[in-house]
N, C-alpha and C positions, 0 to 999 in steps of 0.2 A: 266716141273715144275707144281706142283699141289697148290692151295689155293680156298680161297673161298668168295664168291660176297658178300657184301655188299653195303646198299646202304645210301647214304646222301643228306639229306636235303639240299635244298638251304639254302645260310649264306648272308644274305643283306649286313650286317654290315662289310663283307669282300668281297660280289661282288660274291662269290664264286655259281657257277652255279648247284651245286649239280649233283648227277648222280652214276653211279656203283665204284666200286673201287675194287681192289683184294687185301686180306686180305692173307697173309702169312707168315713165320720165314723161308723160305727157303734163301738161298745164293747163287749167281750168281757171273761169274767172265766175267768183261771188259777189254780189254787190259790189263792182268794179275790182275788187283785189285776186289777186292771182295768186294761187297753190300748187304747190310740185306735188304731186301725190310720186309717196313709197314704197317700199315693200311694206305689208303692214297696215299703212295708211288707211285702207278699206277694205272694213272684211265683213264677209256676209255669210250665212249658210246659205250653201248653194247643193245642187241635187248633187247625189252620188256619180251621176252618170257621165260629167265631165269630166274629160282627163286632164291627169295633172299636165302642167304646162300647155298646156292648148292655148291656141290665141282665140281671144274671146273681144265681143262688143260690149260696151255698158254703157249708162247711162247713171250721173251725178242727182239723185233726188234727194233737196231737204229734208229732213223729218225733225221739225220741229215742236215740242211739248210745252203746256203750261199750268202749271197748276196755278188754278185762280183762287185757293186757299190758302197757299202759301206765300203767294206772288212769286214761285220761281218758274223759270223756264229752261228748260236743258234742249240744244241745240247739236244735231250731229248728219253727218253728211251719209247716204247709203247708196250702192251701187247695186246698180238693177241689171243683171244681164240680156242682153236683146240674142236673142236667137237668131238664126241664118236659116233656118228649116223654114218649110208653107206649112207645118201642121198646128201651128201655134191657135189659139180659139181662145174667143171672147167668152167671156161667162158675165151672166145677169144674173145676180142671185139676190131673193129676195132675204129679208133680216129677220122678221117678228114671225114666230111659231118655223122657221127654218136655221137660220142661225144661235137663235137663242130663244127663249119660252116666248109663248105667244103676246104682245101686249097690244091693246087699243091704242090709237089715236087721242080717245078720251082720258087714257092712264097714261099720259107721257111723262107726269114726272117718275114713271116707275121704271122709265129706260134706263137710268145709270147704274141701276143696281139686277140686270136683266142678267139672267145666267146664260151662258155658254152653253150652246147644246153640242152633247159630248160626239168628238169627231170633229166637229166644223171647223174645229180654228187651223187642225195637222191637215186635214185634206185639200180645204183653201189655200191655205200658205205654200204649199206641198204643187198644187198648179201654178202659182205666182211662182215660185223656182226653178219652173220648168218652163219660163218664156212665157207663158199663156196672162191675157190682161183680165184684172179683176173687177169687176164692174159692179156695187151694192145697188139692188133698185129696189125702193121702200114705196110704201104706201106712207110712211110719215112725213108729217108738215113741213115744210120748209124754213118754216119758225125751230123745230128741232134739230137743226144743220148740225148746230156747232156741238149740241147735245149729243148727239148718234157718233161725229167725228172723234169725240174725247172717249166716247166706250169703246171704237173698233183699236183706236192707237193702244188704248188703258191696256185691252186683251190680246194685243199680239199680234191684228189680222194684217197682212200684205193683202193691198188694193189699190186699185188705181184712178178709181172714180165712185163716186156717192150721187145717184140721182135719187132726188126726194120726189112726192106727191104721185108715184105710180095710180093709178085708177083705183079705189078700192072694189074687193066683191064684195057681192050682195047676195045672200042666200046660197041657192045655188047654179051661181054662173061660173065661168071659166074664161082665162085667158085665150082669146085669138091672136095669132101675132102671123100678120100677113106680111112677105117680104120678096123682092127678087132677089135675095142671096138664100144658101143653105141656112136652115132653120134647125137646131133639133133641141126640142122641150124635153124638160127632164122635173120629172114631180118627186117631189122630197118626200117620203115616206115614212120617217121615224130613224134612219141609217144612212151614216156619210162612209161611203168608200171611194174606190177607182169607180169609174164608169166601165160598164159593161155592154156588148149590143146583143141587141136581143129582135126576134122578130115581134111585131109590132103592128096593128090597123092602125091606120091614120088618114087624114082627110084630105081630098085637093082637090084643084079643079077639073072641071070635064076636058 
């Protein structure tokens, strides 16, 4: 779907925080029923770098929540901008001791209450608004799906995929990751910024 950015001012008088919005007459259909979207109608943060009124792509993604404590569920529609650039890049990032404090497989009831490692959620989010796809790949169970999806919604992350049961390490091994596309590994440290390049040894074949 195509429209175009606008932007609005904060409104004190209604709380209303201001920010971009997609401006369009285009028609989308939900579970068989059909929506005009408005001015208004979908607004997201989006990066600085877009100018105003540019025509832009998106893409219509449910996001919908449920608290199984309360039995309620809150339902809203967000719009994803697809980028027209080739630099756009997939990111695989792992969650336990990179996203948020280290936990076992053995301590999964201790994922819902797993802290935020500071930086991860503005940096993440921060590439998902800039076109780039976010892709979570855990060493957690498969049985903890629906556990892990309720803490990344709960905390704010934009992503676009959740793959469970990565290979665990053992001791000290390392990831190989053999591909005929561009590869480039990036080891978390203790510090979420930009990426930087640097020179670097690395492996290949003869």
């Amino acid at each position: 779907m195509k429209g175009f950015l606008v932007y609005h001012e904060p409104f004190e008088e209604t709380n209303y925080p201001g920010g971009w919005a997609i401006q369009t007459t285009e028609k989308w259909e939900v579970n068989m029923k059909t929506f005009s979207l408005t001015e208004c109608s979908l607004e997201w943060v989006l990066s600085n770098d877009l100018p105003k009124s540019s025509e832009i792509e998106f893409e219509i993604i449910p996001n919908c929540k449920y608290d199984e404590e309360k039995h309620f569920g809150t339902h809203q529609f967000l719009a994803k901008i697809k980028r027209k650039d080739t630099t756009s890049k997939i990111f695989l990032i792992d969650i336990d001791g990179t996203i948020c404090e280290d936990i076992k497989n053995e301590d999964s009831h201790l994922y819902p209450t797993a802290k935020v490692i500071e930086g991860s959620l503005e940096q993440i989010n921060k590439w998902a608004d800039e076109g780039h796809t976010i892709t979570f790949f855990t060493a957690r169970e498969e049985k903890d799906r629906v556990k892990t999806l309720k803490w990344l919604w709960e905390n704010g992350f934009k992503f676009d995929q959740l793959i469970m049961n990565k290979p665990r390490i053992k001791d000290n091994q390392e990831y190989v990751w053999v591909d005929n596309r561009k590869v480039r590994a990036v080891t978390y440290s203790g510090t979420w910024s930009d990426l930087v390049e640097v020179n670097a040894k690395i492996q290949t074949f003869n």
